[in-house]
KEKE-3310 file (N, C-alpha, C; in steps of 0.2 Angstrom, whole numbers, plus 5000, padded with zeros to 4 digits):
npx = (5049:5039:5026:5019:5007:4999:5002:4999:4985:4982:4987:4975:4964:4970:4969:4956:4949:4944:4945:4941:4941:4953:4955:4950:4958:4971:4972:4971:4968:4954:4960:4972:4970:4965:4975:4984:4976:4976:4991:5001:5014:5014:5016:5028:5023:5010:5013:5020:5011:5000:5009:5013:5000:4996:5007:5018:5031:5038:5041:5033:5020:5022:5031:5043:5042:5047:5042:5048:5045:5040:5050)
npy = (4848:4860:4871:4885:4897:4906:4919:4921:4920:4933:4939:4938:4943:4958:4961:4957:4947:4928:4911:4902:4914:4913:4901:4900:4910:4907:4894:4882:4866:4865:4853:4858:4868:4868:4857:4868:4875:4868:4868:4861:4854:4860:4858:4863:4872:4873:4884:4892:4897:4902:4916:4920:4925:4933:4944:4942:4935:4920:4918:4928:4922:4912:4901:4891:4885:4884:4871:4868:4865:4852:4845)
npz = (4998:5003:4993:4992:4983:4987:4983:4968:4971:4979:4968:4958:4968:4966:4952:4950:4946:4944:4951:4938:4929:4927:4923:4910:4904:4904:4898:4907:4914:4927:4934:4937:4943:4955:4960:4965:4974:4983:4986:4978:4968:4951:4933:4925:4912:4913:4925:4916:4907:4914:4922:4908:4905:4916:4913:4925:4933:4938:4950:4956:4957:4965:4978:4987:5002:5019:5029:5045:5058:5063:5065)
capx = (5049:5032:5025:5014:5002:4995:5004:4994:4977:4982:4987:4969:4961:4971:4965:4949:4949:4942:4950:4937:4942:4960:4958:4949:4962:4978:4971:4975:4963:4953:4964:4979:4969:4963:4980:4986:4973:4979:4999:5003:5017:5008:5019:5031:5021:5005:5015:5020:5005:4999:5014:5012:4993:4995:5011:5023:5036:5035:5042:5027:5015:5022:5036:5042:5041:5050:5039:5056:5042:5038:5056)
capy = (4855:4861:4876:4893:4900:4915:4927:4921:4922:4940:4944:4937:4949:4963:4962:4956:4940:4923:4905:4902:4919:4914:4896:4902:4914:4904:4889:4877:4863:4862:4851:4862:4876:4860:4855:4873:4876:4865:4870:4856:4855:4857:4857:4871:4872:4878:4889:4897:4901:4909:4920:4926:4929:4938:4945:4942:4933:4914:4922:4933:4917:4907:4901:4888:4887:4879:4868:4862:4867:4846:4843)
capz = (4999:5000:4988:4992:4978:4990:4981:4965:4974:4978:4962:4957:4969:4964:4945:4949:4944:4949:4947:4933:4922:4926:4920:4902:4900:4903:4895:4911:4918:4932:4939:4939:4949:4961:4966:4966:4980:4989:4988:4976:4961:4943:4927:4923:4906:4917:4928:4913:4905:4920:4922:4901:4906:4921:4912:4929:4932:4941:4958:4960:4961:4969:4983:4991:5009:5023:5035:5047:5062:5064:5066)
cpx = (5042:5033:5019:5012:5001:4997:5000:4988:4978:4982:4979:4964:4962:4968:4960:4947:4949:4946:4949:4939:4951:4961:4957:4956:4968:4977:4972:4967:4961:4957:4969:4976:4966:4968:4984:4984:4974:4990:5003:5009:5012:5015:5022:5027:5014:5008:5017:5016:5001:5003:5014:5005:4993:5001:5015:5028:5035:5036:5036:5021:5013:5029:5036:5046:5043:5045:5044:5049:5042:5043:5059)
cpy = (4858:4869:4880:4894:4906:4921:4928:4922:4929:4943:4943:4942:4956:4964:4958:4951:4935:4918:4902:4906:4915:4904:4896:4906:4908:4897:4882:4874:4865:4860:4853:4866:4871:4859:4862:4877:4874:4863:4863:4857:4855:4858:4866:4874:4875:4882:4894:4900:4906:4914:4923:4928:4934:4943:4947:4937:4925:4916:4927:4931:4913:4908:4896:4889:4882:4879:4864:4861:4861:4841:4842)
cpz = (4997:4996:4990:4985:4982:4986:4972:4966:4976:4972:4958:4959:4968:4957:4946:4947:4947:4948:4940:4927:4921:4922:4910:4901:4900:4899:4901:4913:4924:4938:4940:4944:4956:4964:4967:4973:4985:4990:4985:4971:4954:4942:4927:4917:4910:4920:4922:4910:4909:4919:4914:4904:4910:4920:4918:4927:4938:4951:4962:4961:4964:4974:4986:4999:5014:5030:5040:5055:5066:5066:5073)
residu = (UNK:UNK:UNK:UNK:UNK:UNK:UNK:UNK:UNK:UNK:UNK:UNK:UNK:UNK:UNK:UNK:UNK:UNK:UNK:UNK:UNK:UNK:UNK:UNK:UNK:UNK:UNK:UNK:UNK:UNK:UNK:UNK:UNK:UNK:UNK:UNK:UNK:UNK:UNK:UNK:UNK:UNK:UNK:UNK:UNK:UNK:UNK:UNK:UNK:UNK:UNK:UNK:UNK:UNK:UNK:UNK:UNK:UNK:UNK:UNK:UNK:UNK:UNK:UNK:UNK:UNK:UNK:UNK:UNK:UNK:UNK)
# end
């Protein structure tokens, strides 16, 4: 089942935030904002720390998405 981030990179441009500010604040690697870019699973333990820094809720930065299109 693939996985959407877009509605975290919006929430990024809405508060004004890069991927860089959001990796110091949250505490997450590099390579979590890496496979995230490219619509990959990271760890619930990353998703969470996002969602306390950007105080939302896991549904607001992410989604997953039905490609049946190739079927």
């Amino acid at each position: 089942m693939p996985v959407s981030y877009d509605k975290l990179w919006k929430i990024l441009i809405d508060k004004k935030m890069n991927r860089t500010d959001l990796k110091d604040a949250a505490g997450i690697s590099f390579n979590v904002l890496a496979k995230m870019g490219r619509n990959e699973f990271v760890s619930m333990e990353s998703l969470h720390k996002i969602c306390h820094t950007l105080s939302c809720d896991i549904g607001e930065i992410m989604e997953f998405t039905d490609n049946d299109e190739h079927e």
